[in-house]
ZAMARGU-4260 file (C-alpha; in steps of 0.2 Angstrom, whole numbers, plus 5000, padded with zeros to 4 digits):
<rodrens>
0) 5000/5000/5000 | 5008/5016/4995 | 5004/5031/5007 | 5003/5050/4999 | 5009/5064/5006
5) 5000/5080/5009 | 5008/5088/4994 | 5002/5071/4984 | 4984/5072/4987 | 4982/5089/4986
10) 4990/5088/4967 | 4978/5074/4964 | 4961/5084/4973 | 4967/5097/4959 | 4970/5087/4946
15) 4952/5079/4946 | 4944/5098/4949 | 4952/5103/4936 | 4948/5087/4922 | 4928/5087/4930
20) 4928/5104/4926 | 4934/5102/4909 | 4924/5088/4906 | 4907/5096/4911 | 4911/5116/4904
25) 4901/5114/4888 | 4887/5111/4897 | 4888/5121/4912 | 4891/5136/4897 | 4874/5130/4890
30) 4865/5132/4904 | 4870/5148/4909 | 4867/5154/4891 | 4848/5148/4894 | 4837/5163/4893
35) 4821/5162/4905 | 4806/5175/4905 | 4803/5184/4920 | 4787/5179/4929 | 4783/5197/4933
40) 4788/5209/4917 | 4790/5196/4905 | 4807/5200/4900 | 4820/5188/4893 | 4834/5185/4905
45) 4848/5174/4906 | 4847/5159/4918 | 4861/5166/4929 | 4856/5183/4932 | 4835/5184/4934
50) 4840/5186/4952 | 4849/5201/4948 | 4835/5206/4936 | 4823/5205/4949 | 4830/5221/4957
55) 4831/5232/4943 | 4821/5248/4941 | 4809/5240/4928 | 4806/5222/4938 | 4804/5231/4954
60) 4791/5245/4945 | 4781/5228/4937 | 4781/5220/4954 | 4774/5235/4963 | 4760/5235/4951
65) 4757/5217/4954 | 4754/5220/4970 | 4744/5234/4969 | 4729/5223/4959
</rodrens>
């Protein structure tokens, strides 16, 4: 049995980071390109920011008016 050092497994912890990240980028890329419409102004927004989205000056105006019905 051969026993790794520190050093040796934190190389190999990086090693497999970095080939899982390579291996799954293409998709991870896709998904973040995925465009979504906003529930309340109906406006076409990428995947990763509608939570950013939701705080802008237009979303905020569309949900106050939401609320007001």
């Amino acid at each position: 049995m051969v026993l790794l050092t520190d050093e040796q497994k934190k190389q190999n912890k990086q090693n497999y980071n970095k080939n899982y990240y390579e291996k799954t980028k293409q998709r991870l890329l896709e998904q973040k390109k995925q465009k979504i419409e906003c529930k309340f102004c109906k406006s076409l927004v990428s995947k990763n920011d509608i939570n950013r989205h939701y705080r802008t000056i237009k979303c905020i105006k569309f949900q106050e008016f939401l609320d007001l019905d």
